[in-house]
C-alpha positions in Angstrom: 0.0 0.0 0.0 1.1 3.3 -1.2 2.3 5.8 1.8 -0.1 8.8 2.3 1.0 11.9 1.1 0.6 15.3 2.2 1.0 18.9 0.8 4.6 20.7 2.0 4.5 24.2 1.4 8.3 26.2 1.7 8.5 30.2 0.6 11.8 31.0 -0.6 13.5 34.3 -1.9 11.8 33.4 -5.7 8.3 32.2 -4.6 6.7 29.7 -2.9 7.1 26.0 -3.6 4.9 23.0 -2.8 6.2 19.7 -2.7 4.8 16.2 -1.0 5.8 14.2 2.1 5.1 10.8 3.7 6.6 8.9 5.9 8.6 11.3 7.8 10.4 12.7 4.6 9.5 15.6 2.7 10.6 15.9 -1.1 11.3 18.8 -3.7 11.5 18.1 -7.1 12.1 20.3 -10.0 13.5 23.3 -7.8 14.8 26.2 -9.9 18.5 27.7 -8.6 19.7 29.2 -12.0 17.5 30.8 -14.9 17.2 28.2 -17.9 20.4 28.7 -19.9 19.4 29.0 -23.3 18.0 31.8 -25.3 20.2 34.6 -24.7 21.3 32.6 -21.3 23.1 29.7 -23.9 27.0 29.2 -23.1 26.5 32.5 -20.6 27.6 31.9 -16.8 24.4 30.9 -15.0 21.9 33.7 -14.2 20.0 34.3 -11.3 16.6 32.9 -11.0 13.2 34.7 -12.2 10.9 35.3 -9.5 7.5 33.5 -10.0 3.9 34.4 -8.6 1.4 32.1 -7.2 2.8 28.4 -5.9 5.0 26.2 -8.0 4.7 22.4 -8.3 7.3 20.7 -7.1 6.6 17.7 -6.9 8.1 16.3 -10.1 11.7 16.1 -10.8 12.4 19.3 -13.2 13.9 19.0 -16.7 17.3 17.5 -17.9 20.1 18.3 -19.3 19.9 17.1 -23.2 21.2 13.7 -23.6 21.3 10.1 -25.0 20.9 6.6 -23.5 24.2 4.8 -23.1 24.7 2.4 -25.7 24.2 -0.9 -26.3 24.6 -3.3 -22.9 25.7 -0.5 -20.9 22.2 1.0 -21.4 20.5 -2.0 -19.7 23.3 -1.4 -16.3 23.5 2.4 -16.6 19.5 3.7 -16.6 18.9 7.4 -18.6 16.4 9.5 -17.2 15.4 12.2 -20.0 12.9 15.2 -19.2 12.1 17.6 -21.7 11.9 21.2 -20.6 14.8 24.4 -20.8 14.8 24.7 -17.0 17.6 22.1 -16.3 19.2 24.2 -13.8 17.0 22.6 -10.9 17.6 20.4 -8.0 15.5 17.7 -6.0 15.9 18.1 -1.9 14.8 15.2 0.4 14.7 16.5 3.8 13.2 15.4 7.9 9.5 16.4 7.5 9.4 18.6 10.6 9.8 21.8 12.1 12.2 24.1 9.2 13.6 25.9 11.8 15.8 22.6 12.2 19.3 22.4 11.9 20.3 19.5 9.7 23.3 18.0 8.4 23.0 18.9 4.4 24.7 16.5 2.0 24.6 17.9 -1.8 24.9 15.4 -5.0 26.6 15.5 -7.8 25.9 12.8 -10.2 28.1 11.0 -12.2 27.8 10.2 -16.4 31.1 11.3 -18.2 30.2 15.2 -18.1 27.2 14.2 -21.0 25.1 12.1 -18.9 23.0 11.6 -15.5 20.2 13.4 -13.8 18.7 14.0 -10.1 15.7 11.9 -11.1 17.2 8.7 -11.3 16.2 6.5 -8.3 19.5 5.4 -7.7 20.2 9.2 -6.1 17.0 8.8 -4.0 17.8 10.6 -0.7 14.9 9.1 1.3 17.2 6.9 3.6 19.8 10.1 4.4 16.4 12.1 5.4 14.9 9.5 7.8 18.0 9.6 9.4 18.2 13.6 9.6 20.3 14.6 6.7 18.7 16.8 3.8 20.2 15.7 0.4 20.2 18.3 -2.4 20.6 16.1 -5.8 22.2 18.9 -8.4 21.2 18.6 -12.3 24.1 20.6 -14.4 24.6 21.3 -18.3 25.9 18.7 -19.4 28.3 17.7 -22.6 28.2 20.5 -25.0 26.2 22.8 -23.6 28.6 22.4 -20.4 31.8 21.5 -21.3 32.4 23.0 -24.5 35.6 25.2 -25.5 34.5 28.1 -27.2 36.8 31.0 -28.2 34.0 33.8 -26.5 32.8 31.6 -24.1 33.4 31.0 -20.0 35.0 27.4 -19.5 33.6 25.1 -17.7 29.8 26.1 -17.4 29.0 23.1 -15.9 30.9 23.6 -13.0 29.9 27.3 -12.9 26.0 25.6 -12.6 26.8 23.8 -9.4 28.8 26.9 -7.8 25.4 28.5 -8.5 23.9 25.4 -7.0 26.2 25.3 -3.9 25.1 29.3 -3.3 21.7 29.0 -3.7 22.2 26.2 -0.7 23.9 28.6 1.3 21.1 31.1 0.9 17.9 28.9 0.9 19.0 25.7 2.8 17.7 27.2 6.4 14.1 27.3 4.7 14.2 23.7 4.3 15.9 22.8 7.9 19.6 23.1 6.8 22.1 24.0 8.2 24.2 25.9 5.6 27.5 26.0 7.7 27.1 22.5 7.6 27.0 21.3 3.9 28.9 17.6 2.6 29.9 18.3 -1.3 29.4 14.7 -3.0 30.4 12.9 -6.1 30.4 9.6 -8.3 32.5 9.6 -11.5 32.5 13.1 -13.2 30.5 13.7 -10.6 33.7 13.4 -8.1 35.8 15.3 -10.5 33.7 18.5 -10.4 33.6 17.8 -6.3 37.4 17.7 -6.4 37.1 20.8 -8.5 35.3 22.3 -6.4 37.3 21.3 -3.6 40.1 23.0 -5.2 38.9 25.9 -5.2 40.4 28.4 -3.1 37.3 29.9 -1.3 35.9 26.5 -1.3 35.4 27.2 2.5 33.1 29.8 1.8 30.8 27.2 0.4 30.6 23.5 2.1 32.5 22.1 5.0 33.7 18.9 4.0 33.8 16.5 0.3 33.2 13.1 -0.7 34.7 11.8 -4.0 33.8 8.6 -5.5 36.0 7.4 -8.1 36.5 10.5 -9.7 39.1 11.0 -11.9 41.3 14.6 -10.5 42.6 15.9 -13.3 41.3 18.6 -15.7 43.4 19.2 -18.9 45.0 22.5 -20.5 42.9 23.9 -23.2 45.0 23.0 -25.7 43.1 19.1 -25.0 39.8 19.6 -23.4 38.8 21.4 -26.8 39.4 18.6 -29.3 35.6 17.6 -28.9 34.4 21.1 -29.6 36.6 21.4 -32.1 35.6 18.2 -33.6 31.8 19.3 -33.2 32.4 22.5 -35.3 34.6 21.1 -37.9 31.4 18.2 -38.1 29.0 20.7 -38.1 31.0 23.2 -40.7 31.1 26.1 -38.5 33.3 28.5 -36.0 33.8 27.3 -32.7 32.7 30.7 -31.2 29.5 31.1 -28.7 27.3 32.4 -31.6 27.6 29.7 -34.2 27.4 27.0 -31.4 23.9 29.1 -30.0 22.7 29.5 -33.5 22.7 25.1 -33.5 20.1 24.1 -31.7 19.9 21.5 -28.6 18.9 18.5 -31.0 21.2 18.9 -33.3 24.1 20.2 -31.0 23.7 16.8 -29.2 23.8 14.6 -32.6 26.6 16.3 -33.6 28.2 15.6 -29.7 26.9 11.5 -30.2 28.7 11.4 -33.8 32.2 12.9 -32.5 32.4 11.0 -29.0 30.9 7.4 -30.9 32.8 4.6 -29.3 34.7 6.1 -26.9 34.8 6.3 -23.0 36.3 7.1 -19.9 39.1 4.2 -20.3 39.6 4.3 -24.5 40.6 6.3 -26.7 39.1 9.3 -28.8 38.1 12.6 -27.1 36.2 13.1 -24.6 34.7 16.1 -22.7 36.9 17.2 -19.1 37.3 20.1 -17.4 39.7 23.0 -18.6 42.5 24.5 -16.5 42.7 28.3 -16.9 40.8 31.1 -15.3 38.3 31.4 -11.9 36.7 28.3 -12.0 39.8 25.4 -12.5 42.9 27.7 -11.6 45.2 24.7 -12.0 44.8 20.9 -12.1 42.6 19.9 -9.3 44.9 17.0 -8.6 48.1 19.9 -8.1 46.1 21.9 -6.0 44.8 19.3 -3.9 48.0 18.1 -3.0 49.4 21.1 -2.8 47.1 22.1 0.0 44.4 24.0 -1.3 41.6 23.5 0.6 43.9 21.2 3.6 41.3 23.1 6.3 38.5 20.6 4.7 37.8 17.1 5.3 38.0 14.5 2.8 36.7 11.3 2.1 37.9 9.7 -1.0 38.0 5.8 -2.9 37.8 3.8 -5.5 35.9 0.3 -6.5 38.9 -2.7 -6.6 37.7 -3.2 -10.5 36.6 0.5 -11.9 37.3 -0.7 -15.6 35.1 -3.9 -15.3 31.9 -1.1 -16.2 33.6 -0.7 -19.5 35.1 -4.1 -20.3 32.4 -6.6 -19.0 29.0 -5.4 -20.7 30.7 -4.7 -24.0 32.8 -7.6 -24.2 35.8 -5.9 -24.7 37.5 -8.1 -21.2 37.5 -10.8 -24.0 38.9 -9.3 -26.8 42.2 -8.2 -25.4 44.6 -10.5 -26.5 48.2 -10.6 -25.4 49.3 -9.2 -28.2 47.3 -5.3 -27.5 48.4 -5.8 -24.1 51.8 -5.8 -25.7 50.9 -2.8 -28.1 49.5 -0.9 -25.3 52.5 -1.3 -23.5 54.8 -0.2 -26.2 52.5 2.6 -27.4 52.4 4.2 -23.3 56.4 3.7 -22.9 55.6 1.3 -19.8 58.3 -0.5 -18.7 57.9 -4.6 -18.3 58.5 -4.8 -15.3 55.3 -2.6 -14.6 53.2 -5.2 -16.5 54.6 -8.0 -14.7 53.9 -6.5 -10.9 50.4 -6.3 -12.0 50.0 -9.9 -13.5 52.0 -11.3 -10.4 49.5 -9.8 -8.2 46.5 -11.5 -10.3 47.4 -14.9 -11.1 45.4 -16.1 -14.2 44.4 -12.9 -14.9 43.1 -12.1 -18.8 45.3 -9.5 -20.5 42.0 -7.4 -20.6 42.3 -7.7 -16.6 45.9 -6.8 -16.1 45.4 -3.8 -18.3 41.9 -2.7 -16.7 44.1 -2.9 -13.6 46.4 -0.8 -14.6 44.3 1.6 -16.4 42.4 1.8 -12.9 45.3 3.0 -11.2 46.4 5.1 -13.6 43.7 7.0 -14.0 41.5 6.6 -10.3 43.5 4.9 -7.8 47.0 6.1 -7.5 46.1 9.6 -8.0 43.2 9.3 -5.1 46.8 8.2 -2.3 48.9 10.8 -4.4 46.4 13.6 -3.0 45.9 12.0 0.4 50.1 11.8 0.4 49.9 15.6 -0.2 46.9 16.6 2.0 49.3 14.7 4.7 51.9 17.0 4.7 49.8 20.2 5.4 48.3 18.1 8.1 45.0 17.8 6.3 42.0 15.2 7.2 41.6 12.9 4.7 40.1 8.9 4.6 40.4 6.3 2.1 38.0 3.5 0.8 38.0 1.2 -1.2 34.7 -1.3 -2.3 35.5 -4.5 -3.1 32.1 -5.9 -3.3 31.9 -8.3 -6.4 28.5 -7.9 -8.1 27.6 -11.0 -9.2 25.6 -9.8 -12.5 26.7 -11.5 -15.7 27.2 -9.8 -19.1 26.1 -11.6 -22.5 29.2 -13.9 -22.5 29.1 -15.0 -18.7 31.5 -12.6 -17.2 30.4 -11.2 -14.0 30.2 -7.1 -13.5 32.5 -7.9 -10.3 33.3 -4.8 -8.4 33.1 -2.3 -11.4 33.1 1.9 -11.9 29.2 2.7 -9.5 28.5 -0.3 -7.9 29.0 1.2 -4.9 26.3 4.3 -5.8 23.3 1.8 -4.1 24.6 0.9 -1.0 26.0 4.8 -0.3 22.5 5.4 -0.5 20.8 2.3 1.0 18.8 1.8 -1.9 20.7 -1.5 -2.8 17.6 -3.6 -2.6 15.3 -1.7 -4.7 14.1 -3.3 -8.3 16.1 -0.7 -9.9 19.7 -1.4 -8.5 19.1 -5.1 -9.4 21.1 -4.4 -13.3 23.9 -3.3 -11.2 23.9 -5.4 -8.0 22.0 -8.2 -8.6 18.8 -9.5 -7.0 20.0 -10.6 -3.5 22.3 -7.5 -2.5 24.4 -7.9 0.9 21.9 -5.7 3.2 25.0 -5.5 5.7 27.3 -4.0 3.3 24.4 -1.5 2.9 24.0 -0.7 6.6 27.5 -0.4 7.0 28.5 2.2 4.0 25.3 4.0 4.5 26.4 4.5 7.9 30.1 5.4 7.6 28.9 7.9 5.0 26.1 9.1 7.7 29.1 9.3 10.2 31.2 11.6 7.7 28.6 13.9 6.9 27.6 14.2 10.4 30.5 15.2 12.0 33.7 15.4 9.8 35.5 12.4 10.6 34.9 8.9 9.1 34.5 5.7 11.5 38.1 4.1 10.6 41.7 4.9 10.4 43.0 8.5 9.4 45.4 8.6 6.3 48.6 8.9 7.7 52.0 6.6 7.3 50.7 3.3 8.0 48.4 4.3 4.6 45.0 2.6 5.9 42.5 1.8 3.6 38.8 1.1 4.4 37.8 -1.9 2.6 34.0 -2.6 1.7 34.0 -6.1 0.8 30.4 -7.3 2.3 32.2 -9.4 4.7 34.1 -7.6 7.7 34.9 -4.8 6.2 38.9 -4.5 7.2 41.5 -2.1 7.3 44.2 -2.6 4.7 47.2 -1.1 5.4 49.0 -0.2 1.9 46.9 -2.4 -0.6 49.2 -2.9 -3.1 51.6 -0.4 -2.8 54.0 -1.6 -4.8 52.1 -1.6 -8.1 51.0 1.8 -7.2 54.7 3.1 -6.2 55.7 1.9 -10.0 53.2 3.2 -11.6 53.5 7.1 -10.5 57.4 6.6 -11.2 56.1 5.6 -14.9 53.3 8.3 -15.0 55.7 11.3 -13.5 58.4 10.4 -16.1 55.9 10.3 -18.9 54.5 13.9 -18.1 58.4 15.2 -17.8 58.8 14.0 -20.9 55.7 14.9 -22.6 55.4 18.5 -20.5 52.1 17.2 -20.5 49.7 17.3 -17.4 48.8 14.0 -16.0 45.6 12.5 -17.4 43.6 9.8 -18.4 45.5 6.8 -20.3 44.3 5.2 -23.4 43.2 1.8 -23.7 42.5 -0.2 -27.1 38.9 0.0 -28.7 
């Protein structure tokens, strides 16, 4: 039976709002922080919100950013939620259903998708559990691909990022209203999602904005200009016109977006081909999030950051690709990258009858998630910074076409951060018969964080503890593999002297 619902009514600075609550929770949907950015607002920082008379609904999730279902299998793991509208810049808020003048925790969401997909409306973000518990989650929706990630020559950089500084301000100014606290505000992130909380992390009035961060397997580092443009240079050249903020406004949406689908076609975050990522230059991305990080930017802030054991199994499993390594790309790949043998061979001693496809999703994962999540922690350490490390090792057990199992793959994790492992929709990603302990116990240590600014386990310091969620007992490793990970940043740090290159993202065979 259906939970009764009931009308919530909340007046902010813009108008009034009406969403629904039951159960003890009352939900938001479809909440306005930036004016729609399109029109004259297209590829223009985010502008303030237009006040509205009379009560808006909010009790459907607003409109999304334009975008397309992920392809093939992926599509049946990875759900696409797709709302039409031009007010994208909106947020859902899940919050204690009692007296506003409360002063919760506030945990804010960014999700993940590769910068061109992924929405507040997908149930795996569903905040219900954090708001029974007294924490209001605020799930952000941001522009998204083109429209947030482009390079143009009159443009501002990095729009999407701009959206959820917006975002994280219109929290700080309208939280209270809701039962927030907005001196008390978690930043989180999954995927891109935790590289535009790193981001935002590193910036240096980050302070001014959220207490503490969460980043789940995000990769930390942006790219000069002179990369993160090849997509929107590719779009133009596709689409026969400038790469200025005119000639990409004059496209519309649609077409902007089949034009994105046709230059980004077969690739993704582990293979090669371009791919959209922040920019390094100006307010917004001063320098490499991963520099600035370590550096000590932002060393005042806790930070709670991890990685799944087997990120690359997302891409390799459902497509088949684990299989179609051979020996012989693993050699290639190799050769092409400048990696020593001896790198190759610590990985495939550590993984006895491992596929090539395994060793070298193993190493891509380091590369690109792993490594550089302890090479921050190493830094934050030295300016005597807070900082915990995780690392899920939960194997799902679902099976792709050809009988390999999804194992403990790139958002797994997502359902059990949010307790919402054992809902019909997690079961493409976690199976039907989810460990409800390895729910209880992540939802809990993430409860923990958010609460008070300290995780339940070991601080990063010399003995370099890691939190393990394995389903089991949950240990504390002390340097996991440290010696694959010691090689590999001696590999990458003489690749980037060489190349005067920032550190990035590796390129795997299609």
């Amino acid at each position: 039976m259906a939970a009764e619902t009931a009308a919530r009514r909340i007046d902010l600075p813009a108008g009034t709002i009406e969403g629904r609550a039951a159960d003890g929770v009352a939900v938001f949907r479809g909440v306005p922080y930036a004016a729609a950015p399109f029109g004259e607002n297209r590829f223009r920082a985010p502008q303030p919100v237009e006040p509205w008379d009379g009560i808006r609904d909010a009790t459907v999730f607003g409109a999304t950013s334009p975008q397309t279902p992920y392809p093939g299998p992926l599509g049946a793991i990875l759900p696409t939620s797709e709302i039409a509208g031009t007010d994208i810049l909106n947020l859902a808020v899940w919050a204690p259903d009692e007296d506003p003048a409360g002063s919760h925790p506030v945990f804010v969401w960014i999700h993940g998708g590769g910068l061109t997909r992924g929405a507040n409306s997908l149930d795996a973000y569903d905040g219900t559990r954090f708001a029974e518990q007294g924490v209001i989650v605020v799930a952000v929706n941001y522009r998204l691909g083109a429209e947030g990630f482009s390079v143009l020559d009159d443009a501002p950089r990095n729009l999407g990022l701009a959206d959820l500084r917006a975002a994280l301000e219109w929290v700080r100014e309208n939280i209270a209203a809701f039962g927030g606290d907005p001196a008390d505000v978690t930043v989180g992130g999954q995927s891109a999602g935790g590289a535009l909380t790193a981001a935002l992390l590193a910036m240096p009035d980050a302070e001014t904005l959220f207490a503490r961060a969460i980043v789940q397997s995000g990769p930390l580092d942006a790219q000069p200009e002179s990369e993160a443009r090849r997509v929107t240079d590719a779009m133009a050249k596709h689409l026969g016109i400038a790469a200025t903020r005119e000639a990409f406004a004059a496209v519309t949406p649609e077409r902007l977006l089949e034009a994105q689908e046709h230059v980004l076609a077969g690739g993704s975050p582990l293979t090669s081909g371009p791919s959209f990522t922040l920019t390094i230059g100006g307010e917004l991305v001063p320098e490499n999030p991963r520099d600035a990080l370590r550096s000590g930017v932002s060393a005042n802030l806790p930070l709670l950051i991890g990685t799944t054991t087997e990120e690359y199994r997302l891409w390799f499993v459902p497509t088949g690709r684990l299989r179609k390594i051979s020996k012989l790309m693993l050699l290639g790949a190799r050769v092409a990258k400048r990696m020593p043998s001896s790198l190759v061979a610590a990985f495939r001693d550590a993984r006895p009858g491992a596929r090539p496809g395994e060793i070298l999703g193993a190493i891509v994962t380091e590369l690109i998630l792993r490594a550089p999540a302890q090479d921050v922690a190493d830094g934050r350490l030295t300016e005597d910074a807070a900082t915990w490390l995780y690392e899920f090792a939960w194997r799902s057990p679902v099976e792709s076409a050809d009988g390999d199992v999804l194992g403990a793959a790139h958002a797994v994790e997502i359902p059990f951060v949010f307790d919402n492992a054992e809902t019909t929709d997690a079961a493409p990603l976690v199976g039907e018969v989810p460990p409800r302990s390895l729910a209880r116990s992540m939802h809990a240590s993430w409860l923990t964080f958010i609460r008070s600014g300290r995780a339940d386990w070991a601080e990063w310091d010399a003995t370099r503890p890691v939190r393990v969620f394995d389903g089991a007992d949950d240990p504390i490793a002390l340097a996991p593999r440290d010696d694959e990970r010691r090689a590999l940043l001696k590999w990458e740090a003489g690749r980037g002297a060489a190349s005067g290159t920032s550190r990035g993202a590796a390129e795997v065979p299609a």
